[in-house]
Every structure is written in C-alpha cells, then in structure tokens.
LOMAR-607332 format. One record per residue: residue number from 1; x, y, z of N, C-alpha, C, O, CB in turn. Coordinates in Angstrom, 2 decimals, always signed. Each point is the difference from the previous one (the first is absolute). Glycine has a CB too. Layout:
residues N
[NUM, [X, Y, Z], [X, Y, Z], [X, Y, Z], [X, Y, Z], [X, Y, Z]];
...
end
This chain:
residues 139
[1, [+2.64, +20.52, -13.94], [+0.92, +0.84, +0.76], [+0.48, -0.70, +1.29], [+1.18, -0.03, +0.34], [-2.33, +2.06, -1.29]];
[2, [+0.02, -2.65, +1.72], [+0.71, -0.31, +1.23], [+0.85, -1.14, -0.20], [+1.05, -0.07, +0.65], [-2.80, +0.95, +0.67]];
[3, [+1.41, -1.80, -2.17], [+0.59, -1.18, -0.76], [+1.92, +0.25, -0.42], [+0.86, -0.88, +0.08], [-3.87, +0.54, -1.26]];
[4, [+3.19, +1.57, +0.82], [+0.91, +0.62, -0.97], [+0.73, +0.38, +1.18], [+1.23, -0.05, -0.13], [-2.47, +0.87, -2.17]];
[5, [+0.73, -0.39, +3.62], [+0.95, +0.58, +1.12], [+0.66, -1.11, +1.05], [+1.07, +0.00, +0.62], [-2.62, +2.20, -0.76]];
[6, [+0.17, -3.36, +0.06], [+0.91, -0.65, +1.17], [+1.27, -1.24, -1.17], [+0.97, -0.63, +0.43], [-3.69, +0.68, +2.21]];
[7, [+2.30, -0.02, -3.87], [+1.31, -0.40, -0.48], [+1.12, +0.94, -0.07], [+1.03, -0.34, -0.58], [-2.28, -1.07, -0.56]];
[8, [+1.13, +2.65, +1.72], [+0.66, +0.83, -0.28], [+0.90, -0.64, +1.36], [+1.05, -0.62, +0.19], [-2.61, +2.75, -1.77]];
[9, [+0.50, -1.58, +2.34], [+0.69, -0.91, +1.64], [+0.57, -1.21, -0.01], [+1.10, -0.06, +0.54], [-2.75, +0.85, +0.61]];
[10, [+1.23, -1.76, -1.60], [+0.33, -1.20, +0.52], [+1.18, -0.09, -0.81], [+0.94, -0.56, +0.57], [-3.16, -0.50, +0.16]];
[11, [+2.56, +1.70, -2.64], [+1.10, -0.31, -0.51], [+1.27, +0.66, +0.61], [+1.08, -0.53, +0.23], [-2.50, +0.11, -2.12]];
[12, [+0.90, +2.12, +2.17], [+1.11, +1.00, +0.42], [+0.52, +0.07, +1.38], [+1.15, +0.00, +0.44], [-2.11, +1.23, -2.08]];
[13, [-0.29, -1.16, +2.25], [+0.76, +0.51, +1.44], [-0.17, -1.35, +1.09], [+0.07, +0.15, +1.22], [-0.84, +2.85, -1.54]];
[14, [+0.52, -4.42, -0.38], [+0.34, -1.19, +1.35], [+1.66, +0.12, -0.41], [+0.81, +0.18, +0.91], [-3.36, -2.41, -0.69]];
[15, [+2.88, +2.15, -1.27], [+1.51, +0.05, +0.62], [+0.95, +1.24, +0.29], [+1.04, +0.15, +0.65], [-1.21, -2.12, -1.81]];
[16, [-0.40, +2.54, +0.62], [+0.79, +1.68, +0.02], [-1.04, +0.97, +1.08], [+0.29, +1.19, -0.03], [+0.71, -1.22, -3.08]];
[17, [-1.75, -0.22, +3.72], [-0.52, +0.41, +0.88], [+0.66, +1.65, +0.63], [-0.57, +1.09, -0.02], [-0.04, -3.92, +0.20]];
[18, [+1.68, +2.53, +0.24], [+1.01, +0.94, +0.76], [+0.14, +1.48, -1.37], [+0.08, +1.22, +0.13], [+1.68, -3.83, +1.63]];
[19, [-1.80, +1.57, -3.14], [+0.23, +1.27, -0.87], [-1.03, +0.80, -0.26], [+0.14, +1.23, -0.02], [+1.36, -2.30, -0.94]];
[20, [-2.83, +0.39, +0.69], [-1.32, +0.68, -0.47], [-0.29, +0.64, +1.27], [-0.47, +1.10, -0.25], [-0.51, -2.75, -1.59]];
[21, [+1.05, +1.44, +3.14], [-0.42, +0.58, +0.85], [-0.72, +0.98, -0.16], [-1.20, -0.21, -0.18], [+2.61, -0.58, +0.90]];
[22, [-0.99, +1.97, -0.69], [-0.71, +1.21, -0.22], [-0.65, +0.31, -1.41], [-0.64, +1.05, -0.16], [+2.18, -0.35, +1.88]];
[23, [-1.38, -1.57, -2.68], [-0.40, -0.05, -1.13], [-1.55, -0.59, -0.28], [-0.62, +0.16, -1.05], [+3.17, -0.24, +0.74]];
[24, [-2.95, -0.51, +1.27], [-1.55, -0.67, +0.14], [-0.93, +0.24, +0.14], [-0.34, -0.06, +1.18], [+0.97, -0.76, -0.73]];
[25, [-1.50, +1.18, -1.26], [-0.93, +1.29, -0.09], [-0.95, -0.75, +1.40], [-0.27, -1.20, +0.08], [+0.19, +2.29, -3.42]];
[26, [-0.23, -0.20, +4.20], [-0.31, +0.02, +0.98], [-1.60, -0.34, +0.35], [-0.32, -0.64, +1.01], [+2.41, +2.03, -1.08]];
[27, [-3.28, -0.76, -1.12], [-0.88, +0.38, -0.04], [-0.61, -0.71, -1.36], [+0.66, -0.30, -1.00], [+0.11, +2.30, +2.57]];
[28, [-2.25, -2.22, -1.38], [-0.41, -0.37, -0.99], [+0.23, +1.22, -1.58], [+0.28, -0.38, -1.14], [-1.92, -1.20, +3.25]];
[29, [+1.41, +3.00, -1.65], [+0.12, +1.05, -0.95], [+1.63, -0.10, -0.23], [+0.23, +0.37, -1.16], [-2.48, +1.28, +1.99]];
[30, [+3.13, -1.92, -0.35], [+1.38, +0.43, -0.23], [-0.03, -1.59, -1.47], [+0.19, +0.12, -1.21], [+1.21, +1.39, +4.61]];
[31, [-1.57, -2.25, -2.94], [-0.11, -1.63, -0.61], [+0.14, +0.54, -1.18], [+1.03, +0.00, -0.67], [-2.62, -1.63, +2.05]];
[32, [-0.01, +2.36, -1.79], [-1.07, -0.04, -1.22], [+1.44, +1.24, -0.32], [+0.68, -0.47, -0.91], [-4.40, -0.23, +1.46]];
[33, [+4.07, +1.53, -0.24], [+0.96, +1.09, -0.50], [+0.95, -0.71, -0.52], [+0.43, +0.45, -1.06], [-0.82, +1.24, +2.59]];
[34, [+0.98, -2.89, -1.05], [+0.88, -0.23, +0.48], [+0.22, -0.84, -1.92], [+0.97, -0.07, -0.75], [-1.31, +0.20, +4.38]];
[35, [-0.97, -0.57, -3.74], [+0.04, -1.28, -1.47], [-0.59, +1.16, -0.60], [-0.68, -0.41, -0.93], [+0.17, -2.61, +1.42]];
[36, [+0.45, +4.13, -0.41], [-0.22, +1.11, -1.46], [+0.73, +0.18, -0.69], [-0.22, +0.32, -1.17], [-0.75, +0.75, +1.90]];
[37, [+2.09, -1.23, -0.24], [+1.43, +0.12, -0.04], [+1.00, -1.02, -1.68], [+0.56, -1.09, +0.10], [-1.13, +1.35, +3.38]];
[38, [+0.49, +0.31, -4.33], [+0.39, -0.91, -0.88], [+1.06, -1.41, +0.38], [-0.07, -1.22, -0.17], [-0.40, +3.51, -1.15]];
[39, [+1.71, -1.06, +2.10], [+0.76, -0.71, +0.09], [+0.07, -1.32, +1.21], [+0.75, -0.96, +0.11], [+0.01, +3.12, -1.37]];
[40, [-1.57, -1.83, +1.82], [-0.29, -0.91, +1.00], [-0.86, -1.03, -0.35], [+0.19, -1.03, +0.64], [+0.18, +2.66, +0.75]];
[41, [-1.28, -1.65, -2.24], [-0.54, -0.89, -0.92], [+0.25, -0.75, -0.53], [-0.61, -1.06, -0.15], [+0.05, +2.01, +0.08]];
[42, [+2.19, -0.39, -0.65], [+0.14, -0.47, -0.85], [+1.27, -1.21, +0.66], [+0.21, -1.18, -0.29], [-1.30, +3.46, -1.46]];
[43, [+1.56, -1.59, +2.45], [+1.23, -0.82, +1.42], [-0.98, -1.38, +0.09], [+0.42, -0.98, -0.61], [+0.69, +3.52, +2.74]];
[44, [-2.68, -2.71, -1.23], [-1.00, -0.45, +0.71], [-0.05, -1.20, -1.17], [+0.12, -1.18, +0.32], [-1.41, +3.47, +1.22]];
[45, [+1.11, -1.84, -2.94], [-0.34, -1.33, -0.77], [+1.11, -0.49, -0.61], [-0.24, -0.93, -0.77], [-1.91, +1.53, +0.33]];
[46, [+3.34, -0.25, +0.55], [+1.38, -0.85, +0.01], [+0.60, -0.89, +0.88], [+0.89, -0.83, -0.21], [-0.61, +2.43, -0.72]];
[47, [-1.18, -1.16, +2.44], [-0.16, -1.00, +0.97], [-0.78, -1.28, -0.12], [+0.41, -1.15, +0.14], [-0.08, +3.01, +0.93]];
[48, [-1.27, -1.52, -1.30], [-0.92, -1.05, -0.36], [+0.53, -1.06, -1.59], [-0.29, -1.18, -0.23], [-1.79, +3.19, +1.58]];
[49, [+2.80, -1.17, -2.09], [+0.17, -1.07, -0.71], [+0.39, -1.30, +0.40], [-0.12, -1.11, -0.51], [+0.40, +2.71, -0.63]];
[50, [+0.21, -1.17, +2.18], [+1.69, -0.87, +0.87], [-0.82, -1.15, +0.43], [+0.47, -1.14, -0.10], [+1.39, +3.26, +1.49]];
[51, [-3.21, -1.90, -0.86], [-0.74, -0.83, +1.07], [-0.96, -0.82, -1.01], [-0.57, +0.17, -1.07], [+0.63, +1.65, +3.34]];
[52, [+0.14, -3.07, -1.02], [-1.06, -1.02, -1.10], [-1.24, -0.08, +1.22], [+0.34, -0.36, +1.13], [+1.75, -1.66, -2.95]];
[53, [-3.39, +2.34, +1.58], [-0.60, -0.19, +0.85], [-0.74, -1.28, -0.29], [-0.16, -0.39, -1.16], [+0.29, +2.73, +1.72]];
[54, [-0.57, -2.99, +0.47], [-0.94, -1.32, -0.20], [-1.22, +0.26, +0.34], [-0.19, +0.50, +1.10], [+1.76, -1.99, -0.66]];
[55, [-2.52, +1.25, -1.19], [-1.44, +0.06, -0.52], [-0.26, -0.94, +1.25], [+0.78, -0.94, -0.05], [-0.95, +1.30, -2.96]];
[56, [-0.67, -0.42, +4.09], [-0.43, -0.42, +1.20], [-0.63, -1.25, -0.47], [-0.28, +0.04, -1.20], [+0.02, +2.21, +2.45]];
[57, [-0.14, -3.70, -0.43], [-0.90, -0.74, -0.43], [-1.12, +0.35, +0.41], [-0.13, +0.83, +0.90], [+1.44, -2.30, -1.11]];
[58, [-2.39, +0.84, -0.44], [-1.26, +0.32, -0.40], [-0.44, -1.42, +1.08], [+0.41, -1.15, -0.16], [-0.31, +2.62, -2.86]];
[59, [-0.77, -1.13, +3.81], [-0.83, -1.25, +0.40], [-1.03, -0.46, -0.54], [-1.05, +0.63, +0.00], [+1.66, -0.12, +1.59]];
[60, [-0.43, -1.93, -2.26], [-1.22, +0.21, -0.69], [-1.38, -1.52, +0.62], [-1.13, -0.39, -0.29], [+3.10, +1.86, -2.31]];
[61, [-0.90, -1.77, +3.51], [-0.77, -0.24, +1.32], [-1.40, +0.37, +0.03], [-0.25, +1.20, +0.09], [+2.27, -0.84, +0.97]];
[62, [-3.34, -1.50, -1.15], [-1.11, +1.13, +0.57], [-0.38, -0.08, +1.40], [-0.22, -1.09, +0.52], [-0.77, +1.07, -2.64]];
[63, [+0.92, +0.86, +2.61], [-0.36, +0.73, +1.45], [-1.21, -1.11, +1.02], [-0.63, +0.48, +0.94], [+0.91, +2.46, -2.43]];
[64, [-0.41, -4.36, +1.10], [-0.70, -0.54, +1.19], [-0.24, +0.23, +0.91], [-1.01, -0.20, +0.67], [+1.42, -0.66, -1.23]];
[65, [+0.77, +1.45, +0.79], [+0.53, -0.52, +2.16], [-0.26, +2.04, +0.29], [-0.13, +0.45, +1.14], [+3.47, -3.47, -0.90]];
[66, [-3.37, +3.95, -1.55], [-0.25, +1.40, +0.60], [-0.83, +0.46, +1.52], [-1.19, -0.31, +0.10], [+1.25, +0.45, -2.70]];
[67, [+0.31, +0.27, +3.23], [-0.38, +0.56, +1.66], [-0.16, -1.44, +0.54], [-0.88, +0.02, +0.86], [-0.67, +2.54, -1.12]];
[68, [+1.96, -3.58, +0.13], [+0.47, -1.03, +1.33], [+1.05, +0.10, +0.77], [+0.98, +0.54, -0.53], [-1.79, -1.88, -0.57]];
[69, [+0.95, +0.96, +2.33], [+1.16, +0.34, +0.83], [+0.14, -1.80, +0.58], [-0.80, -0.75, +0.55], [+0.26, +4.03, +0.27]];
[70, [+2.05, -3.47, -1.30], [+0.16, -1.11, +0.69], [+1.28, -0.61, +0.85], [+0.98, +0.02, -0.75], [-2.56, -0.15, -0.95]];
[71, [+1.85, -0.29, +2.75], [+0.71, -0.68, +1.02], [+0.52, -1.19, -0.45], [-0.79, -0.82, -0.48], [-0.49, +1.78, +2.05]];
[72, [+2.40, -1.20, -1.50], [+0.63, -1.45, -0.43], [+0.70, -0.14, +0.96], [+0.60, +0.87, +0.63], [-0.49, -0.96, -2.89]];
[73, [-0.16, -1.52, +2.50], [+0.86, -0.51, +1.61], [-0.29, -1.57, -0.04], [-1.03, -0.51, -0.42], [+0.49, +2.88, +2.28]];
[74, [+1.75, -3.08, -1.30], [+0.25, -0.98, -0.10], [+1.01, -0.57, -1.21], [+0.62, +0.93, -0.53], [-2.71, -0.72, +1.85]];
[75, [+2.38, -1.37, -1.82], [+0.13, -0.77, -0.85], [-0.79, +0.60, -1.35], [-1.14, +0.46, -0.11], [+1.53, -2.32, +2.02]];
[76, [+1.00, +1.60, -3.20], [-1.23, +0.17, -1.03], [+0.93, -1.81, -0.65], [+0.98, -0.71, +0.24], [-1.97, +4.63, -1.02]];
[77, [-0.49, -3.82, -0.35], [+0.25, -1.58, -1.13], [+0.46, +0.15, -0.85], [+0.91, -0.79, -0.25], [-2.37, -0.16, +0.47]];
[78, [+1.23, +1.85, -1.07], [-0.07, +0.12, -1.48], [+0.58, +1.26, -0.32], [+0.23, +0.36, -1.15], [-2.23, -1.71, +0.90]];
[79, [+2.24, +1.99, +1.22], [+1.14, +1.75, -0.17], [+1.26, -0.64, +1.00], [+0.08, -0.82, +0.92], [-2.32, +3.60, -0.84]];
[80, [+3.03, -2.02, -0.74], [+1.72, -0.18, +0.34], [+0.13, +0.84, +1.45], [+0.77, -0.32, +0.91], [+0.32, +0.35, -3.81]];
[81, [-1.94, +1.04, +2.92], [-0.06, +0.89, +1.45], [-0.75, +0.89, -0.35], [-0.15, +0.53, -1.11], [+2.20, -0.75, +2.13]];
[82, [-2.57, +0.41, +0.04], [-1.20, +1.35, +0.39], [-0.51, +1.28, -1.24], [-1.04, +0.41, -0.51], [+2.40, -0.65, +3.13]];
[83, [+0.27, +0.55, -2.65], [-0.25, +1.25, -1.01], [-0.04, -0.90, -1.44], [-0.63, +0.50, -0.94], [+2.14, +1.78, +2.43]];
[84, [-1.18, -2.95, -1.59], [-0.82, -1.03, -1.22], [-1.40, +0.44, -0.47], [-0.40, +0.69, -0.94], [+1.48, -2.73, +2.04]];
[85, [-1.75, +1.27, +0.07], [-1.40, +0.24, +0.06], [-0.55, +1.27, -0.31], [-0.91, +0.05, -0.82], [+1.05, -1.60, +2.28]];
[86, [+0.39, +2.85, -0.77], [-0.45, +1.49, +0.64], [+0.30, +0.28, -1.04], [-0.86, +0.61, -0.64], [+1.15, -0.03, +2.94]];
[87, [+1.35, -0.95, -3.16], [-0.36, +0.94, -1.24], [-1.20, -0.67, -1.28], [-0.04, +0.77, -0.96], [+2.88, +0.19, +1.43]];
[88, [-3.73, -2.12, -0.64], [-0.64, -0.14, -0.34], [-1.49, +0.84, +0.08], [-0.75, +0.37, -0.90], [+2.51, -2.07, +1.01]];
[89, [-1.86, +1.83, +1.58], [-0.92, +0.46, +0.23], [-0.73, +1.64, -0.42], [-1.04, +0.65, -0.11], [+1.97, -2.60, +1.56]];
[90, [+0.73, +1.97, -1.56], [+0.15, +1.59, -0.01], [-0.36, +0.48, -1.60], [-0.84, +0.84, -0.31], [+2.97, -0.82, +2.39]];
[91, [-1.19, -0.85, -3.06], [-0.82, +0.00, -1.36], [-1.07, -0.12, -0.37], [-0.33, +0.25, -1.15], [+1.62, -0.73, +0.88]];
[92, [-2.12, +0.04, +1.22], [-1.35, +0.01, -0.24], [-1.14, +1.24, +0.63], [-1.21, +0.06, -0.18], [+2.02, -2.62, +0.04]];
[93, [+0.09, +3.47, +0.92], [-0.40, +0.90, +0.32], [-0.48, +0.08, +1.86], [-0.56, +0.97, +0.51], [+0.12, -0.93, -3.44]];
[94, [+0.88, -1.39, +3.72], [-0.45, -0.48, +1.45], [+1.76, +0.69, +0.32], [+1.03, +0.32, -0.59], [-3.32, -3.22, +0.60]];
[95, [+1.76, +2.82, +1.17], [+1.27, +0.75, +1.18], [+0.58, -0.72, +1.12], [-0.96, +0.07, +0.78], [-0.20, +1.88, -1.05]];
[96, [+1.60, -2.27, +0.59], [+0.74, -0.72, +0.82], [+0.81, +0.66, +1.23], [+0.99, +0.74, -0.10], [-0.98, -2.02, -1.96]];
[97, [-0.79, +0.76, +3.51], [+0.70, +0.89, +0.96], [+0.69, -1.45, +0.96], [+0.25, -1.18, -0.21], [-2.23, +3.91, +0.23]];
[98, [+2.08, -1.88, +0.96], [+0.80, -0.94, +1.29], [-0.55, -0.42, +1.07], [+0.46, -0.90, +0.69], [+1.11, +1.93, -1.11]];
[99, [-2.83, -0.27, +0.69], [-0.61, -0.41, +0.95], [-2.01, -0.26, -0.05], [-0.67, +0.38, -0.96], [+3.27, +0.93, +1.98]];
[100, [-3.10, -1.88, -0.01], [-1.08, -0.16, -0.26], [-0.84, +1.38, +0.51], [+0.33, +0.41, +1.11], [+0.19, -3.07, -1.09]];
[101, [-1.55, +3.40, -0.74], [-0.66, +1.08, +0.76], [-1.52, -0.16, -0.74], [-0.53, -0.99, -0.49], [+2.88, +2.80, +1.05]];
[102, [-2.84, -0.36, -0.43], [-1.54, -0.84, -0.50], [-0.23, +0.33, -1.23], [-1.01, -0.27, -0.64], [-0.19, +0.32, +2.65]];
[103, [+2.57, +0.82, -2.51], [-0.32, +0.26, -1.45], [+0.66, -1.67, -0.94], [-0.01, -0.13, -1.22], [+0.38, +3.59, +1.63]];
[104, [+0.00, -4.24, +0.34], [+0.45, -0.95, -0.96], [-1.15, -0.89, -0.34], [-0.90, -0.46, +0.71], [+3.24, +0.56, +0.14]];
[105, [-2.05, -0.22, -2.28], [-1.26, -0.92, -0.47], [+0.40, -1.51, -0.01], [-0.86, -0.80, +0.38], [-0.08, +2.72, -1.96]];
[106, [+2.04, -2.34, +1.21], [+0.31, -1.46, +0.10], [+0.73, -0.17, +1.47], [-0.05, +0.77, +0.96], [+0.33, -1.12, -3.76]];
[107, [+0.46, -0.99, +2.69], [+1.13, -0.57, +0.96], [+0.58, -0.86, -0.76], [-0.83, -0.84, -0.35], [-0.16, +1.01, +2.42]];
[108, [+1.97, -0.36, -2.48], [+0.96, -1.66, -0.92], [+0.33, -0.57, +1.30], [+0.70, +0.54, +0.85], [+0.91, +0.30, -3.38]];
[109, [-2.07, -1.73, +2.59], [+1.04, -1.40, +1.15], [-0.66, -1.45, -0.69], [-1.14, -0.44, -0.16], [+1.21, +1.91, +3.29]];
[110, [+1.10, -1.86, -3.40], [+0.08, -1.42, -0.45], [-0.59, -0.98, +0.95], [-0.47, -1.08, -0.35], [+2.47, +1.68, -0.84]];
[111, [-1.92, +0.00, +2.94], [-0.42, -0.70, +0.79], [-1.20, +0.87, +0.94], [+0.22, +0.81, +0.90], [+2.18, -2.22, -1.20]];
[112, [-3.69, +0.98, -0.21], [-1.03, +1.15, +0.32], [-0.53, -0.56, +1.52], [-0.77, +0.72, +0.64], [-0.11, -0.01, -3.48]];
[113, [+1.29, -1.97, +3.36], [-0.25, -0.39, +1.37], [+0.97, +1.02, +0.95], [-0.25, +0.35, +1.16], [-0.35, -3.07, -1.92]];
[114, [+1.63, +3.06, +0.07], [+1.34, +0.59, +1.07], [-0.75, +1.21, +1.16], [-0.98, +0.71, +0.22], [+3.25, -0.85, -2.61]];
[115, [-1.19, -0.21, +2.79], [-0.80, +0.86, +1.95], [+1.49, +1.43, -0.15], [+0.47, +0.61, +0.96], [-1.51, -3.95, +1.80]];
[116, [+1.43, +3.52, -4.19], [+0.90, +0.64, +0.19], [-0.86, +1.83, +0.11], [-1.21, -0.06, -0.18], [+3.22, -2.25, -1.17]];
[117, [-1.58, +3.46, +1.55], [-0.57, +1.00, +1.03], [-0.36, +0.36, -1.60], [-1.20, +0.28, +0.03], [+2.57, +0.49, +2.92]];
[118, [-0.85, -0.64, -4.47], [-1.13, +0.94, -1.25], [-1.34, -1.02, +0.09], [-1.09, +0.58, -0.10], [+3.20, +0.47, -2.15]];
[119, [-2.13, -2.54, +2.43], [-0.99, -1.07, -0.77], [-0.93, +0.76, +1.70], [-1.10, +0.52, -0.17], [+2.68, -3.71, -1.86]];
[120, [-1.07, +3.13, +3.24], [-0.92, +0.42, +1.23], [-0.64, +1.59, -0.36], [-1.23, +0.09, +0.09], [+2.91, -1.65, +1.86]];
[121, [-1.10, +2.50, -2.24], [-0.46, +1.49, -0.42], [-0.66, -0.37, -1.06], [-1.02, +0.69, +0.09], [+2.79, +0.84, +0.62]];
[122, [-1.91, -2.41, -2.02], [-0.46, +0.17, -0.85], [-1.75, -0.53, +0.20], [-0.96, +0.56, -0.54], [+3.64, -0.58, -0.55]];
[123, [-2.72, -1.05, +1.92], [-1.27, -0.95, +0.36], [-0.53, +1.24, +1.29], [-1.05, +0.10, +0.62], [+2.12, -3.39, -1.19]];
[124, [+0.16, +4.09, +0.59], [-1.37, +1.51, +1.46], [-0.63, +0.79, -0.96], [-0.97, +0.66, +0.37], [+2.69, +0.27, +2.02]];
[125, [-1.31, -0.87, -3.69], [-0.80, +1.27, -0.86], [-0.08, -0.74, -1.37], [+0.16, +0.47, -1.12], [+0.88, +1.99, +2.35]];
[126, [-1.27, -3.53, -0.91], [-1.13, -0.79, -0.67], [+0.69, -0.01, -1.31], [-0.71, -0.34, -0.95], [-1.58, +1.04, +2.26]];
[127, [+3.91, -0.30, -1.63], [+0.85, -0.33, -1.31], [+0.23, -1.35, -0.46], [+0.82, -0.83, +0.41], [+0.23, +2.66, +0.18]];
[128, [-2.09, -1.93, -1.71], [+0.47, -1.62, -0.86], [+1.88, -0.54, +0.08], [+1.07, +0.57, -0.21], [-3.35, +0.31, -2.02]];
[129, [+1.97, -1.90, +2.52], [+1.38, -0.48, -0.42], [-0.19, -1.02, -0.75], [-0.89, -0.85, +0.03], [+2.01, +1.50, +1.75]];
[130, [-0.09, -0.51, -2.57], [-0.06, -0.55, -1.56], [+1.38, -0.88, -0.15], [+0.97, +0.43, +0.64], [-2.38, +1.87, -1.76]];
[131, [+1.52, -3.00, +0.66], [+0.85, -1.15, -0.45], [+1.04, +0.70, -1.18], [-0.23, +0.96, -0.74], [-1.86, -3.01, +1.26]];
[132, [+2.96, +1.47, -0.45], [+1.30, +0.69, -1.18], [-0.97, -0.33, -1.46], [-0.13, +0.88, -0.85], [+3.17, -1.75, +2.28]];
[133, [-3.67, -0.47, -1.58], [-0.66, -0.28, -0.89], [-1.16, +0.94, -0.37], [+0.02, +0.57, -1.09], [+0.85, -2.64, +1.71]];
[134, [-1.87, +2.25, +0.24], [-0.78, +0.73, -0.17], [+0.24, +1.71, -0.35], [-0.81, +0.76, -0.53], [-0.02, -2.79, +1.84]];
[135, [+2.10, +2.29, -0.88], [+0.35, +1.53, -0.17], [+0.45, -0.25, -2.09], [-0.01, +0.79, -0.95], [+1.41, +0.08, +4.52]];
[136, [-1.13, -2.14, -3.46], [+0.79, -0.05, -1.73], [-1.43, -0.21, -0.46], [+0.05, +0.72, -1.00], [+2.80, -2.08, +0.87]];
[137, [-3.58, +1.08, +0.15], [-1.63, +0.09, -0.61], [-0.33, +1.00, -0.30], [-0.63, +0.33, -1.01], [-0.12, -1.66, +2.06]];
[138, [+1.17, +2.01, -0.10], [-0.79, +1.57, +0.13], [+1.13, +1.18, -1.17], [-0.36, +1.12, -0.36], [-0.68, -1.60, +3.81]];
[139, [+2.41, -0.19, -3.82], [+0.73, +0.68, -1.13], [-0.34, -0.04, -0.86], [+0.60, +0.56, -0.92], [+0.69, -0.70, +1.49]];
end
C-alpha cells in the first residue's frame, strides 16, 4: 500500500500537483480508503505500467572497514582524487569525514612527517596515520 501511494505521488501529482491538490488523501486512513477503491486501483496500476523501475545495486562488497571512521588529506598515488578513495572505503562499509576528532579511527597522509594541523590533531589523540598504501591493504 504505501509503495502503491507514493507512486501514486511521484507519477500524478509531481507534475500536476495544482490538479490533485485537494485530491490527496491526507491521512494514513483516507490512503487505505482511498486504494479500496476499484477504480483507483485500477488508474494506480496503469501508472505503473508506464514506469521502469531499477532494481538497486547490491553491494556485494564485504564490510572490512564496517564502524571505521576515516580522514583523508594531502596528496593521493594510486586514486585519481579523494572521493576515489572514500568511495572505496565506503563499499566496504568505513566512513569518511573531514575532520580529525576522537571518534576517528584512521588518518590517510601520504606525508605522515607533515606539521599540517589533521597529521598535529591526529598525533594529540593518539590517531594512526596511515599511508595511501597502507589504507589500500586494509581494502
């Protein structure tokens, strides 16, 4: 049912909006009234014929990196740019933020001597920093 209404929405009233207006069942009970309704049923799956929906991908990715939090900064080698990397990380189930805090579990810097202010926050709360290489180990 709820499946059946917001295609109802998204086919009927994003563009005709102004027409269904008052026509939109308001309420979860008006909804359920609303698809008892033969004819409205029967309208609802003539819509749907119309639509091709796409079956979502499946990650089939396994989850290594699940509840890691990690910081990337500097230079990378072997990724084209940042979100390169992050969306790797991310398929594996690790998260990727912007800054250093104490929930982060890694640091990426290619240059782990740098005096730059994440590699300084990361060495105050004692966050590993890890090499672009070493983060691709860990994929």
């Amino acid at each position: 049912m709820p499946f059946r209404y917001f295609c109802f929405l998204l086919c009927e009233c994003a563009d005709n909006a102004k027409k269904y207006k008052n026509k939109i069942p308001k309420n979860k009970h008006e909804r359920i009234a609303y698809f008892t309704k033969n004819k409205n049923l029967s309208a609802l799956d003539n819509l749907l014929k119309e639509l091709e929906l796409e079956k979502p991908e499946e990650n089939t990715q396994q989850q290594t990196l699940a509840g890691k939090v990690f910081v990337i900064t500097g230079s990378l080698e072997h990724f084209a740019n940042r979100n390169e990397l992050k969306e790797q990380i991310e398929q594996r189930g690790g998260k990727v933020t912007g800054s250093v805090t104490g929930k982060t579990d890694y640091l990426i810097n290619n240059d782990i001597t740098s005096t730059s202010g994440k590699n300084k926050k990361a060495k105050e709360l004692s966050v590993p920093i890890i090499t672009e290489e070493e983060a691709m180990r860990m994929l």
